[in-house]
DSSP file (Angstrom, degrees, kcal/mol; ACC not computed):
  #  RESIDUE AA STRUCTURE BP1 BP2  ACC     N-H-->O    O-->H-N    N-H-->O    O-->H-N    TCO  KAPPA ALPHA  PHI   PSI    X-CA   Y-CA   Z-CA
    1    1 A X              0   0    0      0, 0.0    61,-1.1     0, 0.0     2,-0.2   0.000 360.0 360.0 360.0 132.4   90.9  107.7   98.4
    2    2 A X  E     -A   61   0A   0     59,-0.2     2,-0.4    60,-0.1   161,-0.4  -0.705 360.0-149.9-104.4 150.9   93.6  106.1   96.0
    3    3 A X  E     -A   60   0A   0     57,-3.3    57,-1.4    -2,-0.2     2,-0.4  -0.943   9.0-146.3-109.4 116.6   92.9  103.5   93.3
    4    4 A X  E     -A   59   0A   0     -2,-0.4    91,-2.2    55,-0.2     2,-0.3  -0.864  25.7-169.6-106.6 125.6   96.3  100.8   92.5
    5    5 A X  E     -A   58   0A   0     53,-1.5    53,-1.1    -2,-0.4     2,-0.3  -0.864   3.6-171.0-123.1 129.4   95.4  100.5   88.6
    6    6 A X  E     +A   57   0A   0     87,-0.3    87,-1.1    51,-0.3     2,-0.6  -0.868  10.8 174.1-134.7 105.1   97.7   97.4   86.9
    7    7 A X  E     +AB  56  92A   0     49,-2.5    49,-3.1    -2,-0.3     2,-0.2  -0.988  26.1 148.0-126.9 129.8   97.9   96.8   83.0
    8    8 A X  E     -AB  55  91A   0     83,-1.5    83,-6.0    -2,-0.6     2,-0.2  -0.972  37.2-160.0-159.8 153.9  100.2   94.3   82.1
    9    9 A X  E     +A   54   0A   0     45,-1.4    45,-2.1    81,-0.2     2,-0.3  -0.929  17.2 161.2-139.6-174.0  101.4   91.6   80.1
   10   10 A X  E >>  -A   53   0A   0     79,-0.4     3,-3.0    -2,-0.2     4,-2.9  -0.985  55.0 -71.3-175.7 161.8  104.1   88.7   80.5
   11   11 A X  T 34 S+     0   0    0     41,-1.4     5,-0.1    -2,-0.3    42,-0.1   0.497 121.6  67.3 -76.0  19.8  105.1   85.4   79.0
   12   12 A X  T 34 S+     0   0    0     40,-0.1    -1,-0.3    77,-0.1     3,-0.1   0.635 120.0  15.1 -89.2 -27.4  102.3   83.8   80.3
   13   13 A X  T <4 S+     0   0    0     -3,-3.0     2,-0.5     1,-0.1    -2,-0.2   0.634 119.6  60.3-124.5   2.9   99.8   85.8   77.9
   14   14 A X  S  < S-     0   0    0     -4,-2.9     2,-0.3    74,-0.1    -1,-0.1  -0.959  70.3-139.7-124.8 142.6  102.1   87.3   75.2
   15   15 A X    >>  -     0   0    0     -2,-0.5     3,-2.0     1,-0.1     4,-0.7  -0.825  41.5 -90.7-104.6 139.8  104.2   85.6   73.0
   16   16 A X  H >> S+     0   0    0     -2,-0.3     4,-2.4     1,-0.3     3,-0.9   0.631 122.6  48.4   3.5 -80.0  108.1   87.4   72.3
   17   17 A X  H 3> S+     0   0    0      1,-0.3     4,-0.8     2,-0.2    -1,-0.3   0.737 107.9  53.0 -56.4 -13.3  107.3   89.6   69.5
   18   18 A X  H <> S+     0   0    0     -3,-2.0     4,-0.9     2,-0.2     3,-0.4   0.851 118.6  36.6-104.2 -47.7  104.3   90.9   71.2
   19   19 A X  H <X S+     0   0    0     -3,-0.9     4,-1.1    -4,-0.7     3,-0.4   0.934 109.3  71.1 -66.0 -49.3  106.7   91.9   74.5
   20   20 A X  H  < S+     0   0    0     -4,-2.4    -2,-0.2     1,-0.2    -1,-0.1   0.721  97.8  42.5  15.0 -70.7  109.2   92.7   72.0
   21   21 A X  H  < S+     0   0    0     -4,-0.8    -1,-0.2    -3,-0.4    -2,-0.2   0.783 115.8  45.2 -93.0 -22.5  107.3   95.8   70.8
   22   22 A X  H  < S+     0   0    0     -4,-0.9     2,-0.4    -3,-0.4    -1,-0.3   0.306  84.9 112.8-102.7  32.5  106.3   97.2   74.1
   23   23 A X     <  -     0   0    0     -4,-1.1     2,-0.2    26,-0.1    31,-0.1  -0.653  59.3-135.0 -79.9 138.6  109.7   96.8   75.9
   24   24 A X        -     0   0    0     -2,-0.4     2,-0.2    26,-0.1    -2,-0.0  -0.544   1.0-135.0 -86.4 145.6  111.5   99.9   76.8
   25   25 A X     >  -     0   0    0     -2,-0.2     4,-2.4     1,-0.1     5,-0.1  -0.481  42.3-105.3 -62.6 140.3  115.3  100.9   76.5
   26   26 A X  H  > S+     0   0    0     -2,-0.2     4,-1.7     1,-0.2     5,-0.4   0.967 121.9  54.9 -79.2 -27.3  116.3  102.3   79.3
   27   27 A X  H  > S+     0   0    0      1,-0.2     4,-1.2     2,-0.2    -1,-0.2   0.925 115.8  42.5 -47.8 -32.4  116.3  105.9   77.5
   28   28 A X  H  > S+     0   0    0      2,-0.2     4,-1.4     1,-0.2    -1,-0.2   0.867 103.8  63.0 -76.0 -26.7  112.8  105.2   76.7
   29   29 A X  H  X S+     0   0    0     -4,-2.4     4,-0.9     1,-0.3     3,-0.3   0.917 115.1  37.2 -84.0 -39.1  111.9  103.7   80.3
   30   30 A X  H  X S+     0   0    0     -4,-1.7     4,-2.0     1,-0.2     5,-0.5   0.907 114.9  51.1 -62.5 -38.9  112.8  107.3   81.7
   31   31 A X  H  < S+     0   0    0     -4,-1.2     4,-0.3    -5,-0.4    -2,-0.2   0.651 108.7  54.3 -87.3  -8.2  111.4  109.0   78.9
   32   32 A X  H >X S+     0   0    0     -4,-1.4     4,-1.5    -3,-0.3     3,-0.8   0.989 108.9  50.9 -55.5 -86.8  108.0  106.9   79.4
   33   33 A X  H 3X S+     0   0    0     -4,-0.9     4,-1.3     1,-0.3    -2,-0.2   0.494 107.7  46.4 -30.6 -34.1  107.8  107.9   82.8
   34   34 A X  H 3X S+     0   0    0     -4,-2.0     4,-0.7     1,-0.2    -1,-0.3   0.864 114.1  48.0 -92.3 -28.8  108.1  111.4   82.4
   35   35 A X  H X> S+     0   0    0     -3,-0.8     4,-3.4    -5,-0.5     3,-1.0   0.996 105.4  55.8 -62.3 -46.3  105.5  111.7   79.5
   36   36 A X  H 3X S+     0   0    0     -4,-1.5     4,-2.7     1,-0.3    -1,-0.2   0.850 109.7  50.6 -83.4  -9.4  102.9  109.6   81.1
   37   37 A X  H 3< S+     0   0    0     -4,-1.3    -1,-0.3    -5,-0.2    -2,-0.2   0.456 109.3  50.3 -85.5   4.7  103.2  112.4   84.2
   38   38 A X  H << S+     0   0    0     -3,-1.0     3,-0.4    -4,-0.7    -2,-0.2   0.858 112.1  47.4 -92.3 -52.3  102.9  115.1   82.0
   39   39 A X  H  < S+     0   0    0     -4,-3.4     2,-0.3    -5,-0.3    -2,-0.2   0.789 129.2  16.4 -49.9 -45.2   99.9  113.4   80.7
   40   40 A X     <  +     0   0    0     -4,-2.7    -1,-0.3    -5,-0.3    -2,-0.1  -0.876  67.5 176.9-135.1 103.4   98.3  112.5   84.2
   41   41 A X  S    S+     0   0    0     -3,-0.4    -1,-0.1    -2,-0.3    -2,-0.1   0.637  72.5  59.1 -77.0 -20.3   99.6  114.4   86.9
   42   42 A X  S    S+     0   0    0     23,-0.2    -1,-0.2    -3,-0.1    22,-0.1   0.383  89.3  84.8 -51.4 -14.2   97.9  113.4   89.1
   43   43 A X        -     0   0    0     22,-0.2     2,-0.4    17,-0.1    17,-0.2   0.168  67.0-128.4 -59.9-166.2   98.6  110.1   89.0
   44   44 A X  E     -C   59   0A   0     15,-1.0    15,-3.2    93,-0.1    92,-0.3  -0.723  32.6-174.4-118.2 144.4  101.5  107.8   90.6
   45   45 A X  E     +C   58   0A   0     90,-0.9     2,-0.3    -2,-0.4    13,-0.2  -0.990  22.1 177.6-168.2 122.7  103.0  105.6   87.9
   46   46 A X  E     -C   57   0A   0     11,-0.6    11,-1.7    -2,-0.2     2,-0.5  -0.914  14.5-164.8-137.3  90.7  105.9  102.6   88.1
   47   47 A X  E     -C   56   0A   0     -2,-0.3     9,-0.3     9,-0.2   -14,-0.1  -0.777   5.9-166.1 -86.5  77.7  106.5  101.1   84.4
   48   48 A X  E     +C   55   0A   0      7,-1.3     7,-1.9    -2,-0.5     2,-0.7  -0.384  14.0 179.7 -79.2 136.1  108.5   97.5   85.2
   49   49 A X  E     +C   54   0A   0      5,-0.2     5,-0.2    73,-0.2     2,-0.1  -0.934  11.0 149.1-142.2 131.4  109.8   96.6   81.7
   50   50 A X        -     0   0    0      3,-9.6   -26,-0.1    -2,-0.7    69,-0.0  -0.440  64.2 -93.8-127.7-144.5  111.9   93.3   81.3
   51   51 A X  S    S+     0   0    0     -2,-0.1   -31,-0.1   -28,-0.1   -32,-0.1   0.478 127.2  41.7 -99.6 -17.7  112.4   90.9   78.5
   52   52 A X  S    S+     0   0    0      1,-0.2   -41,-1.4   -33,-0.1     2,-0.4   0.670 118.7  30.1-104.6 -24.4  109.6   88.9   80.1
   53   53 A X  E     -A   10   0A   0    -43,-0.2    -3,-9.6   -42,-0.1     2,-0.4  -0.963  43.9-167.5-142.8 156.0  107.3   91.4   81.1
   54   54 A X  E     +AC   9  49A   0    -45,-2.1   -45,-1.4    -2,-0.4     2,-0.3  -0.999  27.8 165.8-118.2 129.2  105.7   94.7   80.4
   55   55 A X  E     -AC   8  48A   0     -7,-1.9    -7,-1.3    -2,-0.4     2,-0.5  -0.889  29.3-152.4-161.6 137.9  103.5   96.3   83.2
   56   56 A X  E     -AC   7  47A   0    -49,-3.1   -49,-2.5    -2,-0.3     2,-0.4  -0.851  18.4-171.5-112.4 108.1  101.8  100.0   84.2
   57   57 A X  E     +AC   6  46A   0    -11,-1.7   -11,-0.6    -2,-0.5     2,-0.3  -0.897  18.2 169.3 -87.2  86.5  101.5  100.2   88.0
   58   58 A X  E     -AC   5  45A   0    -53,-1.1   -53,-1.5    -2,-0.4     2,-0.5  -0.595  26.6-161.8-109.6 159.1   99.6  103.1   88.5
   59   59 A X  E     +AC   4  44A   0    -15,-3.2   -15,-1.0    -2,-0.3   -55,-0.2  -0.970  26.8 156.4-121.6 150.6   97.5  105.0   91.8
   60   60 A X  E     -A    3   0A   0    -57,-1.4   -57,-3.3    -2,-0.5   -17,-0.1  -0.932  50.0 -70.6-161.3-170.2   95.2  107.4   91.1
   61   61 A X  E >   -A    2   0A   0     -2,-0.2     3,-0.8   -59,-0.2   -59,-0.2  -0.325  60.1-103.7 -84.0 152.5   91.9  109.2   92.8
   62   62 A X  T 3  S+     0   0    0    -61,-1.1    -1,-0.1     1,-0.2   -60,-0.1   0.845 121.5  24.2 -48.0 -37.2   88.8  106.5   92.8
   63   63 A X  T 3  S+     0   0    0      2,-0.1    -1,-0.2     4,-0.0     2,-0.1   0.385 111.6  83.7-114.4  30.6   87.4  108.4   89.8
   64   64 A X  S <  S-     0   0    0     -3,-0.8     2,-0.4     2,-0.1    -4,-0.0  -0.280  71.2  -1.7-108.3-179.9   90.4  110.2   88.2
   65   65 A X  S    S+     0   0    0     -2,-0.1     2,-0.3     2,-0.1   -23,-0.2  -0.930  85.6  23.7-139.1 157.6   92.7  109.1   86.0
   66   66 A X        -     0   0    0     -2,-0.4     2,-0.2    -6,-0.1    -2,-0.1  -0.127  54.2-161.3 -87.1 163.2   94.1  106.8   84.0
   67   67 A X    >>  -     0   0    0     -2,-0.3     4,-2.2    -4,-0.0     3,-0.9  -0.403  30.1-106.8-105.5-157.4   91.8  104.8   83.5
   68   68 A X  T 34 S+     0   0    0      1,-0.2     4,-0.3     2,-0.2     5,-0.1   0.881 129.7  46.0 -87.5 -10.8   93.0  101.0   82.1
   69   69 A X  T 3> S+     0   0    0      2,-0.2     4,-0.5     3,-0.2    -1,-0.2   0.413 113.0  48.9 -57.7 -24.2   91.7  102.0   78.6
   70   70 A X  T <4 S+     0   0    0     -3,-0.9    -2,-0.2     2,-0.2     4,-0.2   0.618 114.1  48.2-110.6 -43.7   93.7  105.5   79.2
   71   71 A X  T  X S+     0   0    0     -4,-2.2     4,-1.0     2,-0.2     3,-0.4   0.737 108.7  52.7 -86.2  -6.5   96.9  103.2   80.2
   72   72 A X  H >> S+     0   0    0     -4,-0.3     4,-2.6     1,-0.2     3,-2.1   0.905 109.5  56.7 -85.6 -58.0   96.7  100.6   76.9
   73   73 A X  H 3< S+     0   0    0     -4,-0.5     4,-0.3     1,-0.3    -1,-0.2   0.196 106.6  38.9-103.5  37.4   96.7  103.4   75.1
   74   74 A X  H 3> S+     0   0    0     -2,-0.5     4,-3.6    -3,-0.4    -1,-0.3   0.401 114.7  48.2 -35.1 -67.3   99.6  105.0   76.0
   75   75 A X  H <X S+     0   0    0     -3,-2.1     4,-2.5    -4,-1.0     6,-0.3   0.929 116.8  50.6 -75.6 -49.8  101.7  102.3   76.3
   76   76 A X  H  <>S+     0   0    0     -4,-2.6     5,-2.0    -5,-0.2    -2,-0.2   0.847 115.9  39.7 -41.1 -71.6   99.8  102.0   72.8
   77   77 A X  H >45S+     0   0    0     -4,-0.3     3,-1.9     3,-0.2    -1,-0.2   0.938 120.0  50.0 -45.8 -74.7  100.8  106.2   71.5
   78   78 A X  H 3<5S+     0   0    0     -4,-3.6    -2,-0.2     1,-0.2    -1,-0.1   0.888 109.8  43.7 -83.5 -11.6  104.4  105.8   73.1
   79   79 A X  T 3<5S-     0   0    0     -4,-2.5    -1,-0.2    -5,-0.2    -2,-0.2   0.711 104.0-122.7 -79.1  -2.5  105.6  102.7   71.6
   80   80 A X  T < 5S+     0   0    0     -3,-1.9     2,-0.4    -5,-0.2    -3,-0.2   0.740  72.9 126.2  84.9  -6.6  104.4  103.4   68.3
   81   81 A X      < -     0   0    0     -5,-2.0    -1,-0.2    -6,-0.3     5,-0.1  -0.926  60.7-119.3-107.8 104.3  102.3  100.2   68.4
   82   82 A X    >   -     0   0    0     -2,-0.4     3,-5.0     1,-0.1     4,-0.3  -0.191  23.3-122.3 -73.7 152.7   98.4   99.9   67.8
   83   83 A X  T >> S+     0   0    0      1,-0.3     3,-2.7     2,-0.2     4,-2.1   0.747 104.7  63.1 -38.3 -54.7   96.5   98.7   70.5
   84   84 A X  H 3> S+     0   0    0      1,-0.3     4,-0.7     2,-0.2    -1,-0.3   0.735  93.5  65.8 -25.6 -40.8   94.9   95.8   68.7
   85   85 A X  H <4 S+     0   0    0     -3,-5.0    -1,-0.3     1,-0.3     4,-0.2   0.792 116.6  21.1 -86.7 -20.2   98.2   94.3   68.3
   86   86 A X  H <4 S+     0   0    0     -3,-2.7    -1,-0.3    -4,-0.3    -2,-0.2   0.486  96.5  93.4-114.2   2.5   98.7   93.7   72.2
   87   87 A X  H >< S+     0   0    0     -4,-2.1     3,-1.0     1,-0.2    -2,-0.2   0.845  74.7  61.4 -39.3 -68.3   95.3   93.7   73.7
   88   88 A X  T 3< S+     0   0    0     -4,-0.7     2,-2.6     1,-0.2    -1,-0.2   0.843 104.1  51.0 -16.8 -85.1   94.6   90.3   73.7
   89   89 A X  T 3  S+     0   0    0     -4,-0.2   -79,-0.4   -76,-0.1     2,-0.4  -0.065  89.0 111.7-101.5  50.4   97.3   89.6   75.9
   90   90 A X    <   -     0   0    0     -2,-2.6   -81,-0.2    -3,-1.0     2,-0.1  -0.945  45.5-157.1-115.0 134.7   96.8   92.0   78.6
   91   91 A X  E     -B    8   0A   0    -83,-6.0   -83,-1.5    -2,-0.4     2,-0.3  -0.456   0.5-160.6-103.0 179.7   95.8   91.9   82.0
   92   92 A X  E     +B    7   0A   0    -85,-0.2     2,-0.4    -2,-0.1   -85,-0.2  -0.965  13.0 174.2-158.0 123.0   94.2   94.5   84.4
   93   93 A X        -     0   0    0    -87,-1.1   -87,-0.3    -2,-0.3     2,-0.2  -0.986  10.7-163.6-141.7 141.9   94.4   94.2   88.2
   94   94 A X    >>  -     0   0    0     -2,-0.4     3,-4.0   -89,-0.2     4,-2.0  -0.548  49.2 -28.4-125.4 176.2   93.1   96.7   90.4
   95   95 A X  H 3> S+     0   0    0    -91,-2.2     4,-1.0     1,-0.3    67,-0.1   0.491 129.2  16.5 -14.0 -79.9   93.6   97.6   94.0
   96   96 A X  H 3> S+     0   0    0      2,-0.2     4,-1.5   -92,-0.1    -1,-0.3   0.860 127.1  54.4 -72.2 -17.0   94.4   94.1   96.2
   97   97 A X  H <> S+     0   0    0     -3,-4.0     4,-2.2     1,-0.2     5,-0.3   0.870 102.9  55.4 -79.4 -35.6   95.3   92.1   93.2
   98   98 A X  H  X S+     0   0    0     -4,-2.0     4,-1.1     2,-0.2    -1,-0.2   0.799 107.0  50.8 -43.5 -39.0   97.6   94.7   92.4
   99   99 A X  H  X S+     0   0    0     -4,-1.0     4,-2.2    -5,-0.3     5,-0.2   0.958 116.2  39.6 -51.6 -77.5   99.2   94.2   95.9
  100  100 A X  H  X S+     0   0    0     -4,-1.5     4,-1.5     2,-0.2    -2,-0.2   0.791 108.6  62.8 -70.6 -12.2   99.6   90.6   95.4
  101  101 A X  H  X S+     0   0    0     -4,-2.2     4,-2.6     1,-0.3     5,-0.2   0.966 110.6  35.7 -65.4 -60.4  100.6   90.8   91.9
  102  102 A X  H  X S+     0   0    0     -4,-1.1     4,-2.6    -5,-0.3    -1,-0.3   0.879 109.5  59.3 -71.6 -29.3  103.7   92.6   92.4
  103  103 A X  H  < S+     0   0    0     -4,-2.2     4,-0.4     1,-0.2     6,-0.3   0.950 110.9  47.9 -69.1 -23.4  104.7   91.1   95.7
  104  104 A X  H >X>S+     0   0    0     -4,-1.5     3,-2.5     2,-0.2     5,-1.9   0.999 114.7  46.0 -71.6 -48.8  104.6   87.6   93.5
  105  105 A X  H 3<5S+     0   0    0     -4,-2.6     3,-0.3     1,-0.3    -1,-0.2   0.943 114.6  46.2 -48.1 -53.2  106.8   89.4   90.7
  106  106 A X  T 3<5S+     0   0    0     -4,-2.6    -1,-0.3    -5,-0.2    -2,-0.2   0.509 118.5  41.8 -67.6  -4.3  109.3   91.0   93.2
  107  107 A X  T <45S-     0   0    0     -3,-2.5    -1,-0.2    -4,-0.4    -2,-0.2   0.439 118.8-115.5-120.0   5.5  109.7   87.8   95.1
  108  108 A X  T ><5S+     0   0    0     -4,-1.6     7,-1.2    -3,-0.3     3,-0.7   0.780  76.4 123.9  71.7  32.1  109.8   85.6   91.5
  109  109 A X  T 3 <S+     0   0    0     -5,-1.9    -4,-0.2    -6,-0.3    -5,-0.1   0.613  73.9  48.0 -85.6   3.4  106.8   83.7   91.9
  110  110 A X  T 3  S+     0   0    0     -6,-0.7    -1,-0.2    -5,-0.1     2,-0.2  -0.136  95.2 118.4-138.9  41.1  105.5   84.8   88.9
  111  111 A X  S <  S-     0   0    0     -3,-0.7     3,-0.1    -7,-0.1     5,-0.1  -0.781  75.0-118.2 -70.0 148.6  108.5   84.2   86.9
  112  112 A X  S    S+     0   0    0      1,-0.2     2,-0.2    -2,-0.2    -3,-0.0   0.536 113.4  36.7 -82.9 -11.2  109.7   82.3   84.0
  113  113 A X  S >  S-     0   0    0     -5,-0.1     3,-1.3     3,-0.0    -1,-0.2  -0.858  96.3-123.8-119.8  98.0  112.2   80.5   86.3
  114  114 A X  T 3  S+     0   0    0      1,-0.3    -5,-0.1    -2,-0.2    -6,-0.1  -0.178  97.5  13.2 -93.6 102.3  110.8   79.9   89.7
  115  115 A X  T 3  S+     0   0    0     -7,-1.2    -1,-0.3     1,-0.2    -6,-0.1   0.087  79.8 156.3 120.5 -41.5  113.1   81.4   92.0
  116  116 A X    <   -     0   0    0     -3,-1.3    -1,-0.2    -8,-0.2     4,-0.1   0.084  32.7-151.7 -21.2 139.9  115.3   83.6   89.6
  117  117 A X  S >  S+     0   0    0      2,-0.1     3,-2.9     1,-0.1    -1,-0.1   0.741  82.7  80.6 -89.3 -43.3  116.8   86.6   91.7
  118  118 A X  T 3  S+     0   0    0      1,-0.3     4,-0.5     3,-0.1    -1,-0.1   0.732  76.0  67.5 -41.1 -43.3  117.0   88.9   88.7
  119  119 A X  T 3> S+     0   0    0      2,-0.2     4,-1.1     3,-0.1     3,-0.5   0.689  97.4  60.6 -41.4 -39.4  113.1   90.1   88.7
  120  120 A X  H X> S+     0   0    0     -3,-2.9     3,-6.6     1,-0.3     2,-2.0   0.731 101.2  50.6 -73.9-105.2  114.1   91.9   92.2
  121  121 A X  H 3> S+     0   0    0      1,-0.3     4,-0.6     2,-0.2    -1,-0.3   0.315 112.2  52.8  -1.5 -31.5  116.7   94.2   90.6
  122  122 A X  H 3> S+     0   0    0     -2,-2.0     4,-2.4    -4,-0.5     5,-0.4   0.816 106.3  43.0 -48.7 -48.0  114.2   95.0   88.2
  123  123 A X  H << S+     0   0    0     -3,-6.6     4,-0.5    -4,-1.1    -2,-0.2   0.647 112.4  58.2-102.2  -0.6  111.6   95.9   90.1
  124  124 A X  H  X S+     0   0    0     -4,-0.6     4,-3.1     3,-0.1     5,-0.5   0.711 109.3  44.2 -76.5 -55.4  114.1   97.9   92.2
  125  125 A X  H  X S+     0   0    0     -4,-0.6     4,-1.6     2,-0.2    -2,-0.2   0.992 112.2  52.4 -54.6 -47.2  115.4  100.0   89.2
  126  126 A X  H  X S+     0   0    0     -4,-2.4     4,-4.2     1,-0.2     3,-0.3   0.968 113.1  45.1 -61.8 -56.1  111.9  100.6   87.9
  127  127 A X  H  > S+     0   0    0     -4,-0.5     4,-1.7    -5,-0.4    -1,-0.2   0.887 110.2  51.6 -56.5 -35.7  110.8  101.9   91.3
  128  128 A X  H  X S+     0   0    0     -4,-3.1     4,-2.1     2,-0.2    -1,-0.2   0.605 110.1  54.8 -90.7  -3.7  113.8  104.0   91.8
  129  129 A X  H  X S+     0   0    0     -4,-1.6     4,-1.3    -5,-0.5    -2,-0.2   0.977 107.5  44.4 -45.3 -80.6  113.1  105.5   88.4
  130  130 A X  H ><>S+     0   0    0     -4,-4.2     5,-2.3     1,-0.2     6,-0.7   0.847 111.9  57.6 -75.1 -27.3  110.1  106.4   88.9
  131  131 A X  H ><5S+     0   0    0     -4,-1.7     3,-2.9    -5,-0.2     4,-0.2   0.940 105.7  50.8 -11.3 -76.8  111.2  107.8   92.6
  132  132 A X  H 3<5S+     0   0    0     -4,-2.1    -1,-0.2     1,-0.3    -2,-0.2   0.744 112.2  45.6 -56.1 -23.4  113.6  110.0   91.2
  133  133 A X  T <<5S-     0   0    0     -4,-1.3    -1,-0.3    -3,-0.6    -2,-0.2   0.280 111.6-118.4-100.4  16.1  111.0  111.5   88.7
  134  134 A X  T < 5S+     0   0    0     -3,-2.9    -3,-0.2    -4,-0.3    -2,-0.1   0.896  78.8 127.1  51.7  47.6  108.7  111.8   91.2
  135  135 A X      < +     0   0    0     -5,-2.3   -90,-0.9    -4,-0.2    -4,-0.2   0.846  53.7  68.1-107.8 -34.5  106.5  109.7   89.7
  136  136 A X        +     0   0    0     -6,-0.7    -2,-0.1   -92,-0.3    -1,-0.0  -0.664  68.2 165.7 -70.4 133.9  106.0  107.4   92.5
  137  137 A X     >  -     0   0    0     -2,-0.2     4,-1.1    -3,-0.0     5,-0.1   0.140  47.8 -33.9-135.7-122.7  104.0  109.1   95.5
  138  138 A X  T  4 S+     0   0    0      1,-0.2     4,-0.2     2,-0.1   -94,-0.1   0.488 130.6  31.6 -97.5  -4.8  102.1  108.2   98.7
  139  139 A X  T  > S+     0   0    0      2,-0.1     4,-0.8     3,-0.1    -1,-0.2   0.801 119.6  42.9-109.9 -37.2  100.6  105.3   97.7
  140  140 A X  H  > S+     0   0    0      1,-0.2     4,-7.1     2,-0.2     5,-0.3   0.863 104.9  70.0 -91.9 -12.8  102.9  103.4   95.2
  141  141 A X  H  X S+     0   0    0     -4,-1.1     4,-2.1     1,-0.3    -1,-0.2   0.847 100.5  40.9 -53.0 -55.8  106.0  104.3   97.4
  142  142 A X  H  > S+     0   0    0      2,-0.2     4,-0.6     3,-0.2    -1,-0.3   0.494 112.5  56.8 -65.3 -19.9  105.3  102.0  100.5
  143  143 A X  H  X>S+     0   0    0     -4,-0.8     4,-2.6     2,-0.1     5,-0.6   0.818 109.7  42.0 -58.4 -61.7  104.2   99.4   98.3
  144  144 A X  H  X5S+     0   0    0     -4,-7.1     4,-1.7     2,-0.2    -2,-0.2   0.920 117.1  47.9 -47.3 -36.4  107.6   99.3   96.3
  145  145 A X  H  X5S+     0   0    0     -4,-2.1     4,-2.8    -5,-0.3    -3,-0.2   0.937 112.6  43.8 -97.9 -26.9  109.6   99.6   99.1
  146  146 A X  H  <>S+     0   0    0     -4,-0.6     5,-0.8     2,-0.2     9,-0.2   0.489 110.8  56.9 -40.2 -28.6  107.9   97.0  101.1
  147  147 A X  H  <5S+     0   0    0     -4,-2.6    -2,-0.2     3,-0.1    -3,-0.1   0.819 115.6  45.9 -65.8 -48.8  107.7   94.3   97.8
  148  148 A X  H  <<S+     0   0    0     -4,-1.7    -2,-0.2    -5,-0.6    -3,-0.1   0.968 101.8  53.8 -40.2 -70.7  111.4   94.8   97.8
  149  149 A X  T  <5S-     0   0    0     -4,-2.8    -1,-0.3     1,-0.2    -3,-0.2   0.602 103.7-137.9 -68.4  -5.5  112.2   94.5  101.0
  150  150 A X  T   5 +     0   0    0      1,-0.2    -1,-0.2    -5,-0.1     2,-0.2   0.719  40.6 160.5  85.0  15.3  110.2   90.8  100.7
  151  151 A X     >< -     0   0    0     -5,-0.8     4,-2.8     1,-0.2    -1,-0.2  -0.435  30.5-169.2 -80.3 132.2  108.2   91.0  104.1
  152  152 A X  H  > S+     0   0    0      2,-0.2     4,-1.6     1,-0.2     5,-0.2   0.805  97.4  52.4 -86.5  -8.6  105.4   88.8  104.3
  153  153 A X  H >> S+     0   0    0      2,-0.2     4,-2.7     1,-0.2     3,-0.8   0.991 109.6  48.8 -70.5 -55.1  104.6   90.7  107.4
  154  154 A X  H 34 S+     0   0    0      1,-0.2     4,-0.4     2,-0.2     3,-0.2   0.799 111.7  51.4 -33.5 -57.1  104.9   94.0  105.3
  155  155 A X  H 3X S+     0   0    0     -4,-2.8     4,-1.2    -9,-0.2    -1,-0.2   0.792 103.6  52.6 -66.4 -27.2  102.6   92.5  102.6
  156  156 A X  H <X S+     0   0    0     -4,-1.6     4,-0.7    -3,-0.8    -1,-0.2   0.844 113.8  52.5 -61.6 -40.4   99.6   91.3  105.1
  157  157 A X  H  < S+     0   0    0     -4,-2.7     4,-0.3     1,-0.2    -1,-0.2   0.723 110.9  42.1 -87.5   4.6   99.8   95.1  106.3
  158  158 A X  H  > S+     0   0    0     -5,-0.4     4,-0.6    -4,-0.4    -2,-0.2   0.699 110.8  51.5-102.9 -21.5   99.5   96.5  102.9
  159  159 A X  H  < S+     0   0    0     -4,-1.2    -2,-0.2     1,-0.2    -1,-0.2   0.469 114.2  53.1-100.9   0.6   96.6   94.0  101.4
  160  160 A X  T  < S+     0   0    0     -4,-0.7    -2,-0.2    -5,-0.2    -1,-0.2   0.571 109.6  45.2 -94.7  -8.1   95.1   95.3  104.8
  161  161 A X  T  4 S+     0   0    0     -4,-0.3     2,-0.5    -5,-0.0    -2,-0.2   0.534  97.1  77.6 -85.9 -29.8   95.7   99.2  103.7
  162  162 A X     <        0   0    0     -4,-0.6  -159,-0.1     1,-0.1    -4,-0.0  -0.812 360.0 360.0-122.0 121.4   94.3   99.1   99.9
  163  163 A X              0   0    0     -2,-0.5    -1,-0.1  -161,-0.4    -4,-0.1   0.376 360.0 360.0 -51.5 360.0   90.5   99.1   99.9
């Protein structure tokens, strides 16, 4: 049984400098991905990074790992940043919030402009990142490509799939 793990922040709970320090380059945004599978291989892992948001999608076994303490401090390790400095204004959603979280990000309901198109392209790039690096697997794969593709039918069968 797989576990959908979410740690995140955004410009509802972090102020600029504080997204600032953990937003990725896109050399880093590969070079994220592939460290934090070296680190847990056994995981599935999708790292959306924008100017508005930072966020660690991960699947993993019910007791395996990361865990969200295992993903802050990561994100913590490869940015160079101690933890302290972004804790506070981090969220954690796990298995159906995780579901809806992202369908609202991929469809920009949980954007800084209600409606913005740009947030899809994002969360298409991040996802086909972690595709290529095989970092995305049986779980997070049909979730990404189903947020994309914007189906509300898709999403009703997917918050009916995730325990």
């Amino acid at each position: 049984m797989q576990r959908l793990l979410l740690l995140g922040l955004n410009h509802t709970t972090a102020p600029l400098e504080v997204r600032e320090k953990l937003a990725l380059s896109a050399e880093r945004h590969v070079a994220a991905v592939a460290a934090f599978k070296a680190r847990f291989a056994d995981a599935e892992a999708v790292l959306l990074s924008t100017c508005n948001r930072v966020e660690l999608y991960t699947a993993r076994a019910t007791h395996g790992h990361p865990r969200s303490e295992e993903m802050l401090a990561f994100l913590a390790e490869f940015q160079q940043v101690r933890p302290d400095e972004f804790r506070p204004h981090t969220y954690e959603k796990s298995d159906r919030e995780v579901v809806e979280h992202l369908f609202a990000v991929a469809s920009s309901l949980d954007s800084m402009v209600l409606g913005e198109t740009q947030i899809l392209g994002q969360v298409r790039a991040a996802y086909d990142l972690s595709a290529k690096q095989a970092a995305a697997g049986p779980m997070l794969n049909p979730l990404f490509q189903r947020a994309i593709a914007g189906k509300v039918s898709d999403f009703a069968d997917v918050v009916r799939a995730v325990p």
